[in-house]
Structure formats: structure tokens, C-alpha cells
C-alpha positions as CSV (number, residue, x, y, z in Angstrom):
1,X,-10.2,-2.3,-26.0
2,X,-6.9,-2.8,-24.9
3,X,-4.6,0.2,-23.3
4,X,-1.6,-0.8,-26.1
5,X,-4.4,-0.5,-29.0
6,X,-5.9,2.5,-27.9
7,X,-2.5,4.0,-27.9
8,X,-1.3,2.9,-31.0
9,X,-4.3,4.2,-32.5
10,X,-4.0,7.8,-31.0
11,X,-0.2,7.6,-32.7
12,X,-1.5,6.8,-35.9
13,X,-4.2,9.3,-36.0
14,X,-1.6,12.2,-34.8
15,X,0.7,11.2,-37.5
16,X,-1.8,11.6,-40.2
17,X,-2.9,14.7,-39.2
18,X,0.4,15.9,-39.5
19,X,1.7,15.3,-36.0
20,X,4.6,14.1,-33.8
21,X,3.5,10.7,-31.8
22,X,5.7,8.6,-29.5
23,X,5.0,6.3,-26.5
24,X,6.9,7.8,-23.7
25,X,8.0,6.7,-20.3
26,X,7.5,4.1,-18.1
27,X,5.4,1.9,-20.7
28,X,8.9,1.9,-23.2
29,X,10.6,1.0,-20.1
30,X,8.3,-2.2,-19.3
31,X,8.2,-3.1,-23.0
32,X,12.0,-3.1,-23.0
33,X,12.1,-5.3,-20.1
34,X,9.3,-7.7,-21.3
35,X,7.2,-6.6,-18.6
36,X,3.4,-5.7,-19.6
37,X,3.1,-2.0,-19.2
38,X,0.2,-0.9,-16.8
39,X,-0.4,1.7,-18.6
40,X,0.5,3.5,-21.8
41,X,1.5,7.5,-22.1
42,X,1.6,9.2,-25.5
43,X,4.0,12.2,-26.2
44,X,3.3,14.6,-29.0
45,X,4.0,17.9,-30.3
46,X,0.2,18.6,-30.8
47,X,-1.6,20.9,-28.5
48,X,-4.2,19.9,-25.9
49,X,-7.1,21.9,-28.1
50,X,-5.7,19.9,-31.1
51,X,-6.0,16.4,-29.0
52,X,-9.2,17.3,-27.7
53,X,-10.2,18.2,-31.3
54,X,-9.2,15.1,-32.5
55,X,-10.5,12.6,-30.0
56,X,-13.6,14.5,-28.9
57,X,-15.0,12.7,-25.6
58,X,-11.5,13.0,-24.3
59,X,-10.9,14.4,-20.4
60,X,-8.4,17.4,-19.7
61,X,-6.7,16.0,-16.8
62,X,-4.6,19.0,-16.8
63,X,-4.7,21.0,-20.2
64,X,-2.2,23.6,-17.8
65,X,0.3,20.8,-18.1
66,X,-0.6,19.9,-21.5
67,X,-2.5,16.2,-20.4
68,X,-5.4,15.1,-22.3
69,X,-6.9,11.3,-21.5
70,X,-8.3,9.4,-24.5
71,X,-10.6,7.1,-23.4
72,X,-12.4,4.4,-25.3
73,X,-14.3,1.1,-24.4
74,X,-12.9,1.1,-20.8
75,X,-9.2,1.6,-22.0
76,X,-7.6,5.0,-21.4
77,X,-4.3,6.8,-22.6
78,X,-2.7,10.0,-21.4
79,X,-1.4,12.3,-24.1
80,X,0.9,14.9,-23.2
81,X,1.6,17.9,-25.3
82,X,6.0,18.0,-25.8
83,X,7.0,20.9,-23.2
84,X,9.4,22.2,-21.1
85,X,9.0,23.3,-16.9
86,X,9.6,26.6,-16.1
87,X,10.3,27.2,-12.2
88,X,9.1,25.0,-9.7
89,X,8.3,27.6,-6.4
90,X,5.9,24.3,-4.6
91,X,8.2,21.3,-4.9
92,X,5.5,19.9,-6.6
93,X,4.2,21.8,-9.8
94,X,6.1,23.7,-12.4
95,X,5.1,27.6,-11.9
96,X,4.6,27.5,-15.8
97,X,4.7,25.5,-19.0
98,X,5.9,26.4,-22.3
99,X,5.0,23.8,-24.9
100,X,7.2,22.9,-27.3
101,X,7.7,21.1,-30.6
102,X,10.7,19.2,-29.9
103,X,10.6,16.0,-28.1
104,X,14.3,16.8,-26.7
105,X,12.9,19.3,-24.3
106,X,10.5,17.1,-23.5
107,X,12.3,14.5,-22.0
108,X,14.8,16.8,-20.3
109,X,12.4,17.6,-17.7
110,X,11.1,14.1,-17.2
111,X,12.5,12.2,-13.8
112,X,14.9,9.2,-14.3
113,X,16.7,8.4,-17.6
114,X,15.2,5.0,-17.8
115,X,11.5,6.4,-17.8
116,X,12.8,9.2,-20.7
117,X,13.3,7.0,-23.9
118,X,10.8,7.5,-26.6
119,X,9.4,4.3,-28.9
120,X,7.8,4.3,-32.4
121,X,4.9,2.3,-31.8
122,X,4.8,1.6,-35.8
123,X,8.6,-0.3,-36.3
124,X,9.2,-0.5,-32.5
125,X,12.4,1.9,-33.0
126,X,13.8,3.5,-29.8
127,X,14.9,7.5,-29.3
128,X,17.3,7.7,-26.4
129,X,18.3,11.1,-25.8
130,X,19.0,10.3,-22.2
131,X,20.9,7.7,-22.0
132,X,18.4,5.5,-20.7
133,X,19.6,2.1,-22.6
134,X,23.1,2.2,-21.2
135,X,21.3,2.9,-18.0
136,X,19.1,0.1,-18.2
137,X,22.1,-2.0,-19.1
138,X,24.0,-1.4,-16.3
139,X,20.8,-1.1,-14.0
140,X,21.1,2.1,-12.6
141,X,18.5,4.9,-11.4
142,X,20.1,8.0,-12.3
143,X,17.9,11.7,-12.6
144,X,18.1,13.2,-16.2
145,X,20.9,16.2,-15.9
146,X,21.0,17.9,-12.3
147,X,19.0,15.6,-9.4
148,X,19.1,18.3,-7.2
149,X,17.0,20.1,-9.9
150,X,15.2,16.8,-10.7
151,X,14.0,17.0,-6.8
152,X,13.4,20.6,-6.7
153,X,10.7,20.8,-9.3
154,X,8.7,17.4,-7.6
155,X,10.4,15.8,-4.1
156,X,8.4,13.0,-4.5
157,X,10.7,11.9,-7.3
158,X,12.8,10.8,-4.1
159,X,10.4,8.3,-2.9
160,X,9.7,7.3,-7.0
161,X,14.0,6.5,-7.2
162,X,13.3,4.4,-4.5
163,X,10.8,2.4,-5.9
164,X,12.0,2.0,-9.2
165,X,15.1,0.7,-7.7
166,X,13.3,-1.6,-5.4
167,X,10.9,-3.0,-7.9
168,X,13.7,-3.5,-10.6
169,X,16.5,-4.7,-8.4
170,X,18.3,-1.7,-9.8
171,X,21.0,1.0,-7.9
172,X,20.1,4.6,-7.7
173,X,23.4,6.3,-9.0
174,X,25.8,7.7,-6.7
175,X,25.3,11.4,-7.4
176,X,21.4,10.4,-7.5
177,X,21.7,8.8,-4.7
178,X,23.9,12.1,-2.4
179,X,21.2,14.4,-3.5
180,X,18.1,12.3,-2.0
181,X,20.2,12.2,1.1
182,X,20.7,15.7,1.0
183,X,17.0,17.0,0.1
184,X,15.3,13.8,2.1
185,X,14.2,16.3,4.7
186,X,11.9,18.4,2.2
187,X,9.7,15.4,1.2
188,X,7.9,16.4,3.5
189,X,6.2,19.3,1.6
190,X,4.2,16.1,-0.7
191,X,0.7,16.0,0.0
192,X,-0.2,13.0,1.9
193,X,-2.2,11.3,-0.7
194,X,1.0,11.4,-3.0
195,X,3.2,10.0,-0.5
196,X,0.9,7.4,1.0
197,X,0.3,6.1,-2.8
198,X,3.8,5.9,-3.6
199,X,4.7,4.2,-0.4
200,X,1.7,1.5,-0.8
201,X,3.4,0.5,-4.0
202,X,6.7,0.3,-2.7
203,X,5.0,-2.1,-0.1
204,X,2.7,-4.1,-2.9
205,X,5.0,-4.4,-5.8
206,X,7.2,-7.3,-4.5
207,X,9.9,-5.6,-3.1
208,X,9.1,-4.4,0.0
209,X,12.1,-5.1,2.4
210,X,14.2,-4.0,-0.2
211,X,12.6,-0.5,-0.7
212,X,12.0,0.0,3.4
213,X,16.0,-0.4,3.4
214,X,16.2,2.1,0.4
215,X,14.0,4.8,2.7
216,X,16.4,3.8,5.7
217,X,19.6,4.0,4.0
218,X,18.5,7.2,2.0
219,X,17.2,9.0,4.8
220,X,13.6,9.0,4.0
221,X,12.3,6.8,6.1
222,X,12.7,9.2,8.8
223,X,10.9,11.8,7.7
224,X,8.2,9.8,6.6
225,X,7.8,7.4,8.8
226,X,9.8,8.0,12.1
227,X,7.8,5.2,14.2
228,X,9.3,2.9,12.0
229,X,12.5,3.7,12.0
230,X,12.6,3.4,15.7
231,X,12.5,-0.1,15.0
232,X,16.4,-0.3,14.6
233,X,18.0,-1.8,17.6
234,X,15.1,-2.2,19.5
235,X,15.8,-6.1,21.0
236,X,13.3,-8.8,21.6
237,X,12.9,-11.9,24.2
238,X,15.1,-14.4,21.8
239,X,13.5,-17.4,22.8
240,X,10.2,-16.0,20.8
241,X,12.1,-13.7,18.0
242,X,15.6,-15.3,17.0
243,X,15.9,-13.5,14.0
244,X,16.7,-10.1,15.9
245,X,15.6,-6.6,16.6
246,X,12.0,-5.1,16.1
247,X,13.5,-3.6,12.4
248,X,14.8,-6.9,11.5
249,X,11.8,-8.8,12.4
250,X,9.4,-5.9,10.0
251,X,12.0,-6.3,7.2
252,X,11.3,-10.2,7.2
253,X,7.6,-10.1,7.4
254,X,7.7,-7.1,3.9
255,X,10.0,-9.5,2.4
256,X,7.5,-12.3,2.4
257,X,4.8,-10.2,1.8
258,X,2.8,-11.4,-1.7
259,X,2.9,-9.0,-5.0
260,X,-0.1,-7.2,-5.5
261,X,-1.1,-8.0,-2.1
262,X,-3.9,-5.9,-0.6
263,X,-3.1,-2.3,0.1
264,X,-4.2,-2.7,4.0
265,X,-2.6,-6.5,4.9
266,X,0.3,-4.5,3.8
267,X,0.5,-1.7,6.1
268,X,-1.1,-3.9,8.4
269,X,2.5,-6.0,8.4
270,X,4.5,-2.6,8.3
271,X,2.6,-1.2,11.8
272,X,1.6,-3.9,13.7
273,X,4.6,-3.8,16.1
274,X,4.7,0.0,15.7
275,X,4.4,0.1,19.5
276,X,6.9,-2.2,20.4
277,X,10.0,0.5,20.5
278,X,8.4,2.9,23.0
279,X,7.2,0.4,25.1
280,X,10.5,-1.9,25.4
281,X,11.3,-2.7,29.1
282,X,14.4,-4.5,29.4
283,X,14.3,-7.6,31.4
284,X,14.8,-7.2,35.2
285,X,15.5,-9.8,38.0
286,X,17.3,-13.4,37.4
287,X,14.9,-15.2,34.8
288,X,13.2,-11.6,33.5
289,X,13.0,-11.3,30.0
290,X,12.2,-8.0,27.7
291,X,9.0,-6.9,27.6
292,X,6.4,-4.9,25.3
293,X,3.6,-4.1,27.9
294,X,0.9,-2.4,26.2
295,X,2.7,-2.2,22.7
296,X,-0.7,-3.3,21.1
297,X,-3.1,-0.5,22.4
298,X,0.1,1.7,21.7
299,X,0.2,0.3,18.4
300,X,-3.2,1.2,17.5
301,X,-3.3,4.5,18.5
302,X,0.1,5.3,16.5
303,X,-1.0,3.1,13.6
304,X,-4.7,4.7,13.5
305,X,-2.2,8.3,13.3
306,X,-0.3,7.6,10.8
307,X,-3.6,6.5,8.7
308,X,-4.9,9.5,9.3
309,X,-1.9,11.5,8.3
310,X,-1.4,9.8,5.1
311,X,-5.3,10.0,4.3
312,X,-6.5,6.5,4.0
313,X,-10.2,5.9,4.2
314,X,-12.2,5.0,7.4
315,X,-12.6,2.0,6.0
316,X,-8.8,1.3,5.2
317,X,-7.7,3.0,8.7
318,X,-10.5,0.7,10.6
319,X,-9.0,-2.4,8.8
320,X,-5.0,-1.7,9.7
321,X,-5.7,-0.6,13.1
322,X,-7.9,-4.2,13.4
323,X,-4.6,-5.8,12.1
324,X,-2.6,-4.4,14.6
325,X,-5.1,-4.9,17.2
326,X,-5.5,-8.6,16.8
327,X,-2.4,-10.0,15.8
328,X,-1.3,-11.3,19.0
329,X,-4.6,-13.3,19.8
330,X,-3.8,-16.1,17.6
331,X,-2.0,-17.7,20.5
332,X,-4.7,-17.8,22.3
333,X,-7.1,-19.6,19.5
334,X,-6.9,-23.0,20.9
335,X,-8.1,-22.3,24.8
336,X,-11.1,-20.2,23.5
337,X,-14.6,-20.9,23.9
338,X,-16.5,-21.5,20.7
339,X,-18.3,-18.4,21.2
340,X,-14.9,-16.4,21.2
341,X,-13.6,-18.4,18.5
342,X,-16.2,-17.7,16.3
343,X,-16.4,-14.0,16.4
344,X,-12.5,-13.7,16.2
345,X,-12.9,-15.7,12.9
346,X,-16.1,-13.1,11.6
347,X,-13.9,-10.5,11.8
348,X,-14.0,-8.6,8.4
349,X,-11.2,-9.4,6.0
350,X,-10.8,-11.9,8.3
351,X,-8.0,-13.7,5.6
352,X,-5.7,-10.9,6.0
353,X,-5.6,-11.3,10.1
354,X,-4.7,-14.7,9.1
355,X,-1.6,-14.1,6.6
356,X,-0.7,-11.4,8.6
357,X,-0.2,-13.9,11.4
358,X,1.5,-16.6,9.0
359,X,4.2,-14.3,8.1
360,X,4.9,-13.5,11.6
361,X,5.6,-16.6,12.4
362,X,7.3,-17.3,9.7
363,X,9.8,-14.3,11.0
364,X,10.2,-15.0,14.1
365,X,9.8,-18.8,15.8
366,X,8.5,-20.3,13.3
367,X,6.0,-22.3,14.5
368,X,2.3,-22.6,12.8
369,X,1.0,-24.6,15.1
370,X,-1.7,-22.1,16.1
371,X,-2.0,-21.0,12.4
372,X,-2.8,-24.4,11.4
373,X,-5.5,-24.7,13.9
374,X,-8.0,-21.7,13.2
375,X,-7.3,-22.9,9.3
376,X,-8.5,-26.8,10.7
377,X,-11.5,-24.7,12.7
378,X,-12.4,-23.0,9.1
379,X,-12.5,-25.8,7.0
380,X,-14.4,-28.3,9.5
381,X,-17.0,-26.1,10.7
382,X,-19.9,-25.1,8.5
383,X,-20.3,-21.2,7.9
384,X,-23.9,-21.5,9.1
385,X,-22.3,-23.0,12.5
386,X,-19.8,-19.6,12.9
387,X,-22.8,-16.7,11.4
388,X,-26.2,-18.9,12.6
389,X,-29.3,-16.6,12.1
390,X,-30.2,-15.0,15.4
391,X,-32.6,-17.2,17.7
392,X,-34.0,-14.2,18.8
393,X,-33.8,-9.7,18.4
394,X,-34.7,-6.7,20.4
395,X,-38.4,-7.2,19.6
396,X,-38.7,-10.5,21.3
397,X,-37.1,-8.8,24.5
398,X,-39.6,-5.8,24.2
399,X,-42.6,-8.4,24.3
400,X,-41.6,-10.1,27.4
401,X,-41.9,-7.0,28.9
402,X,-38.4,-5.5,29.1
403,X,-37.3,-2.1,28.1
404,X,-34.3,-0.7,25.9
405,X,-31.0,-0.4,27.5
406,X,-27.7,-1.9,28.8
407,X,-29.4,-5.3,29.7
408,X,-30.7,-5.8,26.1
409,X,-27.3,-6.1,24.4
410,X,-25.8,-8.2,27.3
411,X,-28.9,-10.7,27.0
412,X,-28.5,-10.9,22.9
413,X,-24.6,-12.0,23.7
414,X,-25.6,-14.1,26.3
415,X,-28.1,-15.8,24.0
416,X,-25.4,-15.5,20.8
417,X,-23.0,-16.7,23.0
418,X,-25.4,-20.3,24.1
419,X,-25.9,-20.5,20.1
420,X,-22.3,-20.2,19.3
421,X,-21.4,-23.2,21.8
422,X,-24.0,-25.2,20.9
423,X,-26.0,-25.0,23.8
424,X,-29.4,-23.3,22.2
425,X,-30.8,-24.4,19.3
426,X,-34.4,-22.9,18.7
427,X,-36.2,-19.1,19.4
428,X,-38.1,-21.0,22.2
429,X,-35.1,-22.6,24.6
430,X,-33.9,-18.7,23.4
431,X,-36.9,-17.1,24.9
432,X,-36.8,-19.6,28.0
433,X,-32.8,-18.9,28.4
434,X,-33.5,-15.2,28.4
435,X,-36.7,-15.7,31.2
436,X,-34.7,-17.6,33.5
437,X,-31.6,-15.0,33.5
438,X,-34.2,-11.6,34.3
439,X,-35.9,-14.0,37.2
């Protein structure tokens, strides 16, 4: 079943039990723009016991807060009892609820006036209580009544402005605007996973340069992310980077960056030069030229941080890192040996390395002339020609009478290695290869 049907269904089953029952938020937003909502949010003056009574199987995500999800043949809906927020001591939960049977206090304590309208999912008729249409009109992010209350009861509405502004090609509202600039600072209080979410979709939803200048220009990206704003002014050799400073460079790569690209290519882009600003040399002696010694192994280190601060998974922090440790070997590609050639191409996720060096051409010289090359290598060799099957394993070493240790692995490459360049073809010339390196 589809989200939208689920939805309308839950509406139509609150109203004949006597109910209130409005999409809410973000999805009467998308439908107004003709955008397909992601998801759908139901509003209603019914309790969460009275939800859960009527759609038994249903999940309290947070009965506290009044949330019940509804869900049905893979679709799922939130429904939120109407209620108002009473103190907010955290910056990120209201102390207490008090639910309510008017959809007016409802939307008062919701974030932006564009995500506070209220649709009948029966004729389509909009409630604005908020001002949200003339908002929309005039494309403007603006908090419902007081921002600096807005931001007080959750700071990550900050980052969320952002977004929304980005994503929409929208302005956040002057006085919106002054009081992110003002709180930016306490953003900080988010958990990790909250921020590192929102920032992801800043990065994935198509507007990437243009939220990254948001965070700059608001004052955020400093607090969350103070390796990157170190970008700014930071200089580069401009016979290999034209376009500018380290910032400039990072802005053109997000800007190019696909929608809905993966979650990792992305912040692989945002950090993989993370460790050019503290190791910039400026150029010294007639024909010297800046210089970034180091700024990869730098890079890593202050890339694998930042994973770890904003919670990704091993697997996700193992994959940026591997971005931002191999983004400058592409230059290399066309002196390698085969054998090196070939494992450089195995590397896992091995299509972001490759986009990831696209787009920084793309920002900088230009030139794809290494790019094109390791995409020739792909298509012409055979995938059994880059992963053979081993010619030979540990047990085959064992039985020619050697023991476990350092030696074994260097023999396996060595033999790998032959494979890779063509130069062994069978387990026996494997066997042979390995006898005549121990003699």
C-alpha cells in the first residue's frame, strides 16, 4: 500500500469515529509544490490510546509526545495527537505535553510556517493559520511566532531552516535568519546522530553548495564543522586549481554532486581535502609553488574524527576515510603495474572513488584524461582478469614445508601479484614460482 492511501484511510476512519483528521506538515508542503511527499503525517485531536484503539498493530513511537505509527503492507503514517509544548529545559524535547483539541495550538508549536498548513485529504481544502501560503509565495523560511523560541524548544531547527532553504531555493527571513546567527553556537547541544542526519540530507538532496554557504553565512558551519570552514582562503598552486581557494574548490565539487547520491560519496567529496588548510606551505624559492605535504594522511585522520563524532558506522567511516585516502592516486593510474592497477580498481565501492575523482576534476583543471583511462581499463578487461581465483592458499605453502608467518603473506602477493600481470597462469608454475623464491 501506498503511504498517501494509508493516510487517507486513517483520516477517514478518525472522522467517522467522531474525530478531527488533517495531513499536516511537510507532506501539504510537497503536495502544494507538486513534489511527491516522502512521507505522510496525520494530525488529530484523538488521543494516542484512541489511535492505538482504532488501528490496533500500530507502534507508539512516542505516546509522551502524542505519536502513534500506523503501519500496513509496508506503508507507514505517523499520527500525532493535536498538542501544545510546555517548556523546553534540553533544547531538544518539550519538558511536557498538554494535548489539545484545537488544531490552532497545534501548529503554533510546529517549526517553519511553510511545514504548519493543514490539508483535507477528502476535497483537498487548505487551513493556514500560519501564514504559510503567502510564505510559500514569496519563498521565504520564516519560524512560526518568536524563532528564538522556535530554536529554544529544538536547535536543530537551525540546521532544518537551512535545509529547507537550500533544497527549495527559498530565503530564511530576516528575523529568522538574526536569531540562527545569534543561537548558532548552542547547536551544539544536538545529539550527533540528529545533526549528522540533517547534514547528510543537506549534502544528498541537490543542493549541497548552496546549503554549505547557508551553514557558512549563518554561522553554523563553525560549530559544526570547523575543519571545513578552514577552507576559506586557504590558496592552491593555480596551475592545478584555477577556480581558487580550498573552500571554493569544496563548494564546486557539492555543487555537482548527484541528488540522492550515496550518503558516504558525499561526505567523501565534503572531507577529502580536509587536510589541506593545516598543512598549507606557501611556496618558497624562485619557481616554488604552495604545497599540501601530508594533507592526505592528515585528512584521514581528521575525516576518520569527525565520522566518529557524528556516529557513522564502521562501515560508513571505513568508506569516507578510503575516499579521502585515495583520491589523489588517480594520477598515478597510467604508470602502474597491472598488479597495482588492479587492486586499486577492487577497492570496495570502488564507483564512488571514481565520481569522487570526476568531480574533482571537473573543479579544478579540468582534465579527465586519467578518469577516462581506469574507465577504458574497466570496460576492456574481463572481471575474471582483475578478481582471478587464487592459484594457490596458505595450505599449499604448509605442504611444501613452510610454517605460518610474515613470509606467507609476502609469497601469496608475490604469487597474486605474477597472476595479476599475467605472468602465472596455473597452481603448478604457482607452486614452482613460490620454490624458486624460498631457495
Amino acid at each position: 500500500m501506498h503511504s498517501r492511501a494509508l493516510a487517507e484511510r486513517i483520516c477517514a476512519m478518525l472522522r467517522e469515529s467522531g474525530h478531527q483528521a488533517w495531513f499536516v506538515g511537510g507532506c501539504v508542503r510537497d503536495i502544494l509544490l507538486g513534489r511527491e511527499p516522502a512521507d505522510f503525517d496525520v494530525s488529530t485531536d484523538a488521543t494516542p490510546a484512541r489511535v492505538l484503539e482504532l488501528f490496533p498493530g500500530s507502534i507508539s513511537v512516542g505516546a509522551q509526545f502524542g505519536v502513534i505509527l500506523v503501519v500496513e503492507d509496508g506503508a507507514k503514517v505517523e499520527v500525532a495527537t493535536f498538542r501544545s509544548d510546555v517548556g523546553c529545559t534540553d533544547g531538544r524535547h518539550p519538558d511536557r505535553v498538554v494535548f489539545s483539541k484545537s488544531p490552532q495550538e497545534d501548529v503554533l508549536r510546529r517549526d517553519f510556517t511553510i511545514n504548519g498548513l493543514l490539508m483535507d485529504p477528502r476535497t483537498g481544502d487548505v487551513r493556514d493559520l500560519v501564514g504559510g501560503r503567502a510564505d510559500m509565495d514569496a519563498k521565504l523560511i520564516r519560524s512560526i511566532g518568536d524563532p528564538a523560541q522556535r530554536f529554544a524548544e529544538d536547535k536543530l531547527r537551525m540546521v532544518r531552516a537551512v535545509r529547507f532553504a537550500a533544497r527549495l531555493g527559498y530565503t530564511i527571513e530576516p528575523a529568522t535568519f538574526a536569531a540562527i546567527h545569534k543561537l548558532a553556537p548552542e547547536v551544539a547541544v544536538v545529539s550527533a546522530e540528529r545533526l549528522r542526519d540533517e547534514l547528510t540530507k543537506i549534502l544528498t538532496e541537490g543542493a549541497a553548495r548552496c546549503g554549505f554557504e547557508l551553514l557558512d553565512d549563518s554561522g553554523l558551519l563553525a560549530i559544526l564543522l570547523p575543519g571545513i570552514a578552514k577552507m576559506k582562503g586557504v590558496e592552491q598552486p593555480p596551475q592545478f586549481h584555477p577556480e581558487g581557494d580550498v573552500w571554493m574548490h569544496t563548494r564546486m565539487m557539492l555543487e555537482t554532486l548527484a541528488p540522492s547520491c550515496s550518503a558516504t560519496l558525499a561526505w567523501g567529496v565534503l572531507l577529502h581535502d580536509v587536510g589541506k588548510p593545516p598543512t598549507f606551505a606557501p611556496p618558497t624559492g624562485p619557481g616554488g609553488r604552495i604545497r599540501f605535504d601530508g594533507h592526505v594522511e592528515v585528512g584521514m585522520r581528521m575525516a576518520e574524527d569527525i565520522c566518529r563524532r557524528f556516529r557513522f558506522s564502521n562501515e560508513e567511516t571505513e568508506q569516507i576515510v578510503a575516499l579521502v585516502e585515495h583520491h589523489l592516486r588517480f594520477k598515478d593510474t597510467p604508470r602502474m603495474k597491472a598488479s597495482t592497477l588492479k587492486r586499486f580498481v577492487r577497492l570496495p565501492l570502488f564507483e564512488e572513488h571514481l565520481e569522487l575523482h570526476r568531480l574533482d576534476c571537473l573543479a579544478s583543471h579540468r582534465m579527465l584524461d586519467n578518469y577516462d583511462f581506469v574507465r577504458r581499463f574497466l570496460a576492456e578487461t574481463p572481471p575474471e582478469q582483475v578478481r582471478p581465483p587464487r592459484l594457490i592458499t596458505g595450505e599449499d605453502l604448509k605442504l611444501l614445508g613452510l610454517v605460518p608467518g610474515p613470509q606467507f603473506r609476502s609469497l601469496l602477493q608475490a604469487v597474486e601479484d605474477a597472476q595479476l600481470e599475467g605472468r602465472l597462469g596455473s597452481k603448478e608454475a604457482a607452486i614452482e614460482f613460490v620454490r624458486a623464491r624460498i631457495s
